[in-house]
PLY file of the C-alpha trace (Angstrom):
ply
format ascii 1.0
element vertex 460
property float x
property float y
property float z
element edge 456
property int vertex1
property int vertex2
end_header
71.52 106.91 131.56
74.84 107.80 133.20
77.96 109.12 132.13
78.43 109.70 128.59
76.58 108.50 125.47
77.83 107.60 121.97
74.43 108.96 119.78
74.85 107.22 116.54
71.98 108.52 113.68
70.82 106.36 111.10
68.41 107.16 108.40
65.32 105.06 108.53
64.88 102.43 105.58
61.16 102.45 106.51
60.89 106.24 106.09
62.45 107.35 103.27
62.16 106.24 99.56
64.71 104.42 97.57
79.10 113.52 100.47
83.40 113.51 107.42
81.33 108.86 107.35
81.56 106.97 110.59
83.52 103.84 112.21
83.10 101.53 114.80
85.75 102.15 118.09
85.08 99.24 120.88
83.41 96.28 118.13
84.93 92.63 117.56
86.18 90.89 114.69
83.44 89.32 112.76
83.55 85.59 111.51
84.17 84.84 108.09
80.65 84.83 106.34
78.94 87.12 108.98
76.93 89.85 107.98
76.88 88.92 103.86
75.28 91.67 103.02
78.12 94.38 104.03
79.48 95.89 100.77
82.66 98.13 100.72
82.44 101.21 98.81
85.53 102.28 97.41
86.64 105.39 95.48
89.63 104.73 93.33
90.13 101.42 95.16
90.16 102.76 98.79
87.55 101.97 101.07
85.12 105.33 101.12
81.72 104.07 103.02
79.74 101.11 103.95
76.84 100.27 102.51
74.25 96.48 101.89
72.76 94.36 99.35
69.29 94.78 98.96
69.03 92.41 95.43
71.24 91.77 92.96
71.71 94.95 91.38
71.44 97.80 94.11
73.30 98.57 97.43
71.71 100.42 99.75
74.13 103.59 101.21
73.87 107.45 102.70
73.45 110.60 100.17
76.10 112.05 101.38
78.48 109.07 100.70
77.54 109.93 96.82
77.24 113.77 96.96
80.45 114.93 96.20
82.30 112.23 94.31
79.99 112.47 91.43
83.48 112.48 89.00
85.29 110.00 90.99
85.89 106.35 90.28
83.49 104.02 92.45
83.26 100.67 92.91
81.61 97.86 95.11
83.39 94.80 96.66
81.61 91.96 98.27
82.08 88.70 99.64
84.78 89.43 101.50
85.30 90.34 105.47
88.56 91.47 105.22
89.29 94.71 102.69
92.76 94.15 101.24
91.91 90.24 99.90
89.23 88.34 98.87
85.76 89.17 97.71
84.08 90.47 94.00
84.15 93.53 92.64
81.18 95.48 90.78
81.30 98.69 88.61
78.54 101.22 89.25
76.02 102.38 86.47
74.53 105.08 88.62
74.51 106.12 91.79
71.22 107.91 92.85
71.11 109.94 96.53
67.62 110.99 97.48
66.79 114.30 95.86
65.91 115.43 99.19
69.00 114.82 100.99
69.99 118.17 102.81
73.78 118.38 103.51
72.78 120.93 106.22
70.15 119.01 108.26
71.72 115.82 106.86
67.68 114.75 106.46
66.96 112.17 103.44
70.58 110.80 104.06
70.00 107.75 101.88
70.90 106.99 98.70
71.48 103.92 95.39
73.78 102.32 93.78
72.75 100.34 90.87
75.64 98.22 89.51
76.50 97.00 85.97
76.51 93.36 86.15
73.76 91.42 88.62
75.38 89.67 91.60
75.95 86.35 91.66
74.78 85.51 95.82
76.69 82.53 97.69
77.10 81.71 101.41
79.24 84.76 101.45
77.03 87.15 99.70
73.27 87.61 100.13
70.93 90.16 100.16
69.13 91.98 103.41
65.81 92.21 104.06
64.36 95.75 104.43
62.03 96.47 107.63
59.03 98.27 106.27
57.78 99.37 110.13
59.28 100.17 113.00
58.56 100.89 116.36
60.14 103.11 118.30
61.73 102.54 122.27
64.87 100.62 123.40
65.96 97.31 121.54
68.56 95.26 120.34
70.71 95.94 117.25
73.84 95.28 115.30
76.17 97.93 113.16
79.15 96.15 111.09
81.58 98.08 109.39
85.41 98.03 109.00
86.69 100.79 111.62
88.99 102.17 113.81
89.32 99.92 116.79
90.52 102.62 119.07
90.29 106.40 118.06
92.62 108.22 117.11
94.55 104.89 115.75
94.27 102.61 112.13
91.30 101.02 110.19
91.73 97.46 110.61
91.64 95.06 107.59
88.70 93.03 109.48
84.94 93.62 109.13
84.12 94.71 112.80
80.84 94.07 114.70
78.87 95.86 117.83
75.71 95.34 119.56
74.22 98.71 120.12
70.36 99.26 121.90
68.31 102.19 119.95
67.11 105.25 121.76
63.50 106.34 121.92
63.80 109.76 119.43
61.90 111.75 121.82
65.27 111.28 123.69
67.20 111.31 121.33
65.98 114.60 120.29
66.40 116.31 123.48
69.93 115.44 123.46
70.46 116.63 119.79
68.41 120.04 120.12
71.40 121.00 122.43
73.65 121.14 119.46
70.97 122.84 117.30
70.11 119.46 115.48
65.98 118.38 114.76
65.80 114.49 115.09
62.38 113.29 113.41
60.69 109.87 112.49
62.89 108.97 109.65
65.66 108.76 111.99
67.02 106.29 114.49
69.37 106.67 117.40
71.45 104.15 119.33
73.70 104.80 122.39
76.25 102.72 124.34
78.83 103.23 126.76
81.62 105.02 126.31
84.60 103.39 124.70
82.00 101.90 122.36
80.26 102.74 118.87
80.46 104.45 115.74
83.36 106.27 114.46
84.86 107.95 110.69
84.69 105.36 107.89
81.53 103.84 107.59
78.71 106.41 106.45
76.21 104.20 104.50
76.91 101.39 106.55
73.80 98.99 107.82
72.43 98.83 111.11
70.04 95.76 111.49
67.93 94.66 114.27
68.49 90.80 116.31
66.27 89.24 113.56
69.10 90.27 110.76
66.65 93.37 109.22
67.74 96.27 108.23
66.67 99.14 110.06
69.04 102.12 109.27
71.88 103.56 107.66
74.83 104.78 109.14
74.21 108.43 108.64
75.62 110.52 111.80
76.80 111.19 115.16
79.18 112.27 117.90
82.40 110.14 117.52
84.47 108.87 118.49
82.94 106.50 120.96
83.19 110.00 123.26
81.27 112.57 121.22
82.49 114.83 117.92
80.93 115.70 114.78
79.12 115.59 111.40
80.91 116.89 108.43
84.18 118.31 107.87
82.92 121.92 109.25
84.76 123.16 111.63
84.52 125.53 114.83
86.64 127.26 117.39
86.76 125.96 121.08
88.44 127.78 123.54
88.28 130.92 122.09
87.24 134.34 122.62
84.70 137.08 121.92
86.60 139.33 119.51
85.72 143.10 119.58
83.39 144.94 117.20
85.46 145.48 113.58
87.90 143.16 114.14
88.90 140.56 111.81
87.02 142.76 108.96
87.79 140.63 106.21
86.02 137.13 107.88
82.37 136.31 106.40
79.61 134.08 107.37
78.98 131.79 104.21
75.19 131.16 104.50
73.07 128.36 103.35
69.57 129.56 103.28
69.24 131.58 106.19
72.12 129.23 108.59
75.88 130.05 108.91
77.67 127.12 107.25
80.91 127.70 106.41
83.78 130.87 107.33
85.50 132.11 104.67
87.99 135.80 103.80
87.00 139.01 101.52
90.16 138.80 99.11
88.80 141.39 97.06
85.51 143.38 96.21
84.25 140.84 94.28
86.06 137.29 95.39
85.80 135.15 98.85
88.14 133.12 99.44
86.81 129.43 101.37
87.19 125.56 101.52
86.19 123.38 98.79
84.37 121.18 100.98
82.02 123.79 101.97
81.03 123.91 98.12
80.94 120.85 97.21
77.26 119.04 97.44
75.79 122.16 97.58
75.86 123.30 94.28
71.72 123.35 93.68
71.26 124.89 97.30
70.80 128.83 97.85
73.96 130.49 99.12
74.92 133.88 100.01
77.98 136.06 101.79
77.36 138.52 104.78
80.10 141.28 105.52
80.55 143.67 107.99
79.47 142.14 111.43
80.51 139.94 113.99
77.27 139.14 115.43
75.77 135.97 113.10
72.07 137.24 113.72
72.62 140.98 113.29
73.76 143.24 111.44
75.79 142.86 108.09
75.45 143.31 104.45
73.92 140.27 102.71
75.75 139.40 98.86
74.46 137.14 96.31
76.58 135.00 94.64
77.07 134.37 91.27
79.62 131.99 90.96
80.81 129.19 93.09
84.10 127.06 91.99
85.93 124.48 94.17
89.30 123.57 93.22
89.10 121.15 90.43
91.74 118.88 92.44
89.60 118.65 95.53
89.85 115.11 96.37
86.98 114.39 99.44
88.87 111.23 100.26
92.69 112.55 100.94
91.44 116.76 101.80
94.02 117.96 99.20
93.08 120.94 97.47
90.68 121.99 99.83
90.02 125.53 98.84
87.71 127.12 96.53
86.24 130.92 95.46
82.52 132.65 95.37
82.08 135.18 92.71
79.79 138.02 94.18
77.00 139.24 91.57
77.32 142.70 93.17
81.08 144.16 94.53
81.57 144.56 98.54
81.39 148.23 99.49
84.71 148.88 101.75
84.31 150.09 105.30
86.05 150.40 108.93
84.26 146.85 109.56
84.24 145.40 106.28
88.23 145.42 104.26
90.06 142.62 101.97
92.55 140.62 103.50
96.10 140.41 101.88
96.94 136.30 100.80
100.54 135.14 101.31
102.22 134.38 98.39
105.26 132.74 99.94
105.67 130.74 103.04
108.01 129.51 105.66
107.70 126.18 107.45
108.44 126.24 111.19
106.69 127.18 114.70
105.30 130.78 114.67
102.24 132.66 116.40
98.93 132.96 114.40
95.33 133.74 114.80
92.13 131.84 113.90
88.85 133.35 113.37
85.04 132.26 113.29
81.85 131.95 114.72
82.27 128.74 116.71
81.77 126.32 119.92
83.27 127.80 122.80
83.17 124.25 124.29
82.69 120.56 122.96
79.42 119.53 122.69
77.99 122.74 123.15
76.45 125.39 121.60
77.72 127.93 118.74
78.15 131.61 119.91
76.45 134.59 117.66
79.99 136.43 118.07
82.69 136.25 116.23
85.45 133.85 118.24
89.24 133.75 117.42
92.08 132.15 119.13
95.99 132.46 119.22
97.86 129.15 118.09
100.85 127.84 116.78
101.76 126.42 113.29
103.59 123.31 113.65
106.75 121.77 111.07
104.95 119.48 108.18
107.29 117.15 109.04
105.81 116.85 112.59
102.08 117.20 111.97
102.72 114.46 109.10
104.32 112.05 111.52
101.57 112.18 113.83
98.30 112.19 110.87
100.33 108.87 109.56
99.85 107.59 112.80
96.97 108.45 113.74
94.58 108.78 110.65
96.51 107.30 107.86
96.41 110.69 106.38
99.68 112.06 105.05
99.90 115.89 105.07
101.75 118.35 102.42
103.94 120.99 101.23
100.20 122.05 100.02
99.21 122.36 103.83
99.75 124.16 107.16
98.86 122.46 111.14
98.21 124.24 113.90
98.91 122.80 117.58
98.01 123.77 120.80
96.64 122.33 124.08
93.71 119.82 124.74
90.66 122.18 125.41
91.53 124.26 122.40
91.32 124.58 118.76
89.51 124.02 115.50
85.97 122.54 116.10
83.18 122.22 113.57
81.42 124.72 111.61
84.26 126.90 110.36
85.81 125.51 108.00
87.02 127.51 104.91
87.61 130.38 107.67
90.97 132.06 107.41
93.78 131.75 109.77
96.09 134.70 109.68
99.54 135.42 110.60
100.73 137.79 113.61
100.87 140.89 110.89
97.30 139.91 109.44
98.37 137.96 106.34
96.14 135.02 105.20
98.41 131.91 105.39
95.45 129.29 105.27
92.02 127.90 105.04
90.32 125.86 107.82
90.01 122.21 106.39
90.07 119.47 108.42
91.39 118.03 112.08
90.36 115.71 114.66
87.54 117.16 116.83
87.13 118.88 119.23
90.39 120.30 120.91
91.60 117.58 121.86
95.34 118.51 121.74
95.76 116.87 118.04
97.07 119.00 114.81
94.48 121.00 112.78
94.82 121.49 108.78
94.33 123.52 106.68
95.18 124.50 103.24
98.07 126.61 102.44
97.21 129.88 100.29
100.53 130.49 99.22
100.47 126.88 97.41
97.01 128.27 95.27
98.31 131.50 94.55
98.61 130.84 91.01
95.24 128.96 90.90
93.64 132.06 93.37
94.50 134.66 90.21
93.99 132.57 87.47
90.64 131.75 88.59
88.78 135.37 89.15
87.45 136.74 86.59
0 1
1 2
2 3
3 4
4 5
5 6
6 7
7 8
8 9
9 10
10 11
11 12
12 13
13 14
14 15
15 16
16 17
20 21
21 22
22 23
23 24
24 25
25 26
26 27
27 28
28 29
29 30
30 31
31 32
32 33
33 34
34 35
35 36
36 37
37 38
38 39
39 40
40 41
41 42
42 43
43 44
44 45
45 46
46 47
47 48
48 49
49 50
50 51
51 52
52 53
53 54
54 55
55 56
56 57
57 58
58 59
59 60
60 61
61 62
62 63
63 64
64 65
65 66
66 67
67 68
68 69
69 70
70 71
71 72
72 73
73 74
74 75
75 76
76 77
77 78
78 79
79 80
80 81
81 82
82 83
83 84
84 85
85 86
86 87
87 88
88 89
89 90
90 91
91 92
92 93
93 94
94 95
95 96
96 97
97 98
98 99
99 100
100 101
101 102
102 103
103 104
104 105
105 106
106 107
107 108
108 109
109 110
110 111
111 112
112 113
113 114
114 115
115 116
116 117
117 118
118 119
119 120
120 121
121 122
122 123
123 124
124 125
125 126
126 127
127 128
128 129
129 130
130 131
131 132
132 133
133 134
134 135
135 136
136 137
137 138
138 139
139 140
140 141
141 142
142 143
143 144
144 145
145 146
146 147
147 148
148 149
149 150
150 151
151 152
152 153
153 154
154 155
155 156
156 157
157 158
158 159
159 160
160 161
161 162
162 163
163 164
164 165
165 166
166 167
167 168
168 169
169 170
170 171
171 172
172 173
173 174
174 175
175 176
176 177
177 178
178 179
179 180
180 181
181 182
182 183
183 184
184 185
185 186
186 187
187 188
188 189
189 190
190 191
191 192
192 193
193 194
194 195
195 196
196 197
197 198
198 199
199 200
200 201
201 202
202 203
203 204
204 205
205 206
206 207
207 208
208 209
209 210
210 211
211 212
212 213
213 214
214 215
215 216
216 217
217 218
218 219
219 220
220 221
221 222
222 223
223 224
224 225
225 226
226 227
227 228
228 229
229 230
230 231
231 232
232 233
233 234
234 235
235 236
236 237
237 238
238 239
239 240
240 241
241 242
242 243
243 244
244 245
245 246
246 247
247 248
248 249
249 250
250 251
251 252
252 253
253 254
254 255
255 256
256 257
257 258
258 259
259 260
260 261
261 262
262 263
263 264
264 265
265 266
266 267
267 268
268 269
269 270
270 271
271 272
272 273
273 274
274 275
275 276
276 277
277 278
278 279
279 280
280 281
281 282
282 283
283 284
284 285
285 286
286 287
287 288
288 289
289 290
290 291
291 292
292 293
293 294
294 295
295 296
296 297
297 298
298 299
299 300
300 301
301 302
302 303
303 304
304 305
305 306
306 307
307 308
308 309
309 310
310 311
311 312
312 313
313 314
314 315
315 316
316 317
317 318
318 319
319 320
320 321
321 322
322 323
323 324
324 325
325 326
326 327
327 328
328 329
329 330
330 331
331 332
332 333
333 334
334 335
335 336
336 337
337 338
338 339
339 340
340 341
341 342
342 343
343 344
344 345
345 346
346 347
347 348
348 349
349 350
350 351
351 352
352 353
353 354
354 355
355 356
356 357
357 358
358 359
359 360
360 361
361 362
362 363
363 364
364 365
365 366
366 367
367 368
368 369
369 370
370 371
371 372
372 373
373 374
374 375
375 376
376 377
377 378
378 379
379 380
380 381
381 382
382 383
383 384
384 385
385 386
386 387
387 388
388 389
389 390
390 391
391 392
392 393
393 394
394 395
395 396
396 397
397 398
398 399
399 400
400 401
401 402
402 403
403 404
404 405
405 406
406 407
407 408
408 409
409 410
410 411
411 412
412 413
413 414
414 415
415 416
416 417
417 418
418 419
419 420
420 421
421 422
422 423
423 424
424 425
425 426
426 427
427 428
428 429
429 430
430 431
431 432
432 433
433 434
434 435
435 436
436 437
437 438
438 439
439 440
440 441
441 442
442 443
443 444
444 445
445 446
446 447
447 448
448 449
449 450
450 451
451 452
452 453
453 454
454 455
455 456
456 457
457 458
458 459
């Protein structure tokens, strides 16, 4: 294999029982009536994840499509090839993601949707037959979805098409274990060239072989069409070591025993993080270590007794990303281990600050056991809004802060809900999203003057 390859995972259908979400970049328009057993799944009427009819009452989609929007409005639409017309739209009774599904290991990634009302099937809309075997190697298969058609760049309207081949997962693993990720036999991989595959925007989405079976679901990869990510969890590349006791207020927010998610030490009690690095793991063990800069040494360990994400989070738009852990025991103060001070007021404009986490020093790659930070650059709203409209349909707020600097650094996965700091040390935000890895495009991230209010009201 030469050059570059798009890995696209897909959970199994065959190997697993009945919460960014990928696109295609490179595909072609499909024909009117093609692939009838696509489904758009919206959240409040915007097109969330993809997912397929498998009878008349349940689609087929990924856990982590469902984990995560458990309060939101959610609806089906099918019969229809192009999102903004056409087609028939379903309520859902219950939505049901495989009790298993691990938003760490992103194993189990499948999940239900029962609707309220049956389906009533036409030439448009039919059901897809599930393969119950599989053998593993290098054929022929098909992923639909509406996606980008470059990346960055806009969703089109039209259901989009590509032919993909799968990868044997012995190779496919190999490749993966470089970024720290286990692929096992309830997975399937596909590469193509670059230039060509999956992208953000249809997680849940089917992948079915040349016979029209479905195989997989859309569950993750390296996007876009180049290589990039998983979740919205973000890491530093570019960066470098920093020295023994500095940056004494960042943490390592753990899941199990793995560093998930950065976050600040606001007080003896309180941590300050992303919602998104709370949300869909509310029944999974979480704790806080202070006080060290190496992730496997070192440290005091805190349990946590309370975890609340902003009640606002939205997982479609990234507003109100931010969120607190309640300690069960208060953080004892030393030289390596001190509170950082929040800003309560903020001024829009270009200015020097620093970013802090554990984090890729290049893209793929591996993540460091130091501590990494990097010197950027906030950027005018007004700027980093222009260029999200344009290039992710995402409009950004007085609620938010961007960071720019030059391709080969920036924000990368794994640290989000880290702090980024001005020059004198103040906490002016909270890693939430961008467009990985470094590739010279604005990162976000939530503004803590904005939450103040929320920030006090909310320890206790």
């Amino acid at each position: 294999m030469n050059g570059f390859l798009l890995l696209l995972l897909a959970t199994g259908v065959f190997g697993a029982s009945i919460k960014n979400d990928w696109r295609i970049v490179g595909g072609e328009v499909a024909a009117k009536g093609a692939y009838p057993y696509q489904v758009s799944i919206r959240v409040r009427h915007q097109h969330n994840c993809g997912g397929s009819i498998i009878d008349d009452t349940y689609i087929l989609t990924a856990a982590h499509c469902l984990v995560g929007f458990e309060f939101m409005p959610m609806s089906v639409t099918v019969g229809s090839n192009t999102l903004n017309k056409g087609g028939d739209y379903y309520e859902i009774s219950r939505r049901r993601p495989h009790r298993g599904f691990d938003p760490m290991t992103l194993k189990n990634d499948i999940g239900l949707l029962k609707l309220k009302t049956p389906i009533s099937f036409n030439a448009n809309v039919k059901p897809i037959q599930l393969e119950s075997t599989y053998s593993d190697g290098n054929f022929g298969c098909v992923l639909s979805g509406w996606g980008m058609v470059s990346f960055p760049g806009d969703s089109p309207n039209e259901l989009q098409y590509i032919n993909l081949e799968t990868l044997p997962l012995a190779d496919c693993d190999n490749i993966w274990k470089s970024s720290g990720i286990a692929i096992d036999e309830t997975q399937i991989c596909t590469f193509t060239k670059v230039g060509q595959g999956a992208c953000k925007g249809d997680s849940g989405g089917p992948l079915a072989d040349a016979s029209g079976v479905q195989i997989g679901v859309v569950s993750f990869g390296q996007p876009c069409a180049v290589g990039a990510s998983i979740k919205n969890d973000w890491r530093i590349v570019g960066g470098q070591a920093a020295a023994e006791g500095a940056y004494p207020y960042q943490v390592s927010i753990r899941v199990g025993d793995q560093h998930n998610c950065g976050g600040s030490i606001i007080d003896d009690t309180y941590i300050l993080t992303a919602a998104h690095c709370l949300v869909g793991f509310e029944f999974v063990p979480m704790s806080v270590t202070v006080g060290s800069n190496t992730l496997n040494k070192g440290g005091d360990s805190y349990e946590i007794s309370k975890r609340r994400p902003h009640p606002g989070f939205d997982p479609m738009t990234i507003k109100n990303d931010i969120g607190l852990l309640k300690l069960k025991t208060p953080i004892v103060f030393n030289a390596n281990v001190k509170p950082i001070q929040v800003e309560t007021t903020y001024s829009d404009g270009n200015f020097g600050c620093v970013l802090s986490g554990w984090g890729m020093m290049s893209f793929p790659g591996d993540s460091p056991n130091e501590l990494q930070y990097i010197n950027l650059e906030t950027i005018p709203l007004a700027v980093c809004d222009e260029i999200w409209r344009r290039s992710g349909g995402i409009p950004i707020d007085e609620t938010q802060i961007c960071t720019y600097t030059k391709v080969g650094q920036g924000a990368c996965r794994g640290d989000s809900g880290g702090p980024l700091a001005d020059r004198s040390g103040v906490q002016i935000g909270v890693v939430s999203f961008g467009q990985p890895c470094a590739v010279g495009s604005p990162d976000v991230y939530t503004r803590t003057s904005a939450f103040i209010k929320w920030i006090e009201e909310n320890k206790y």
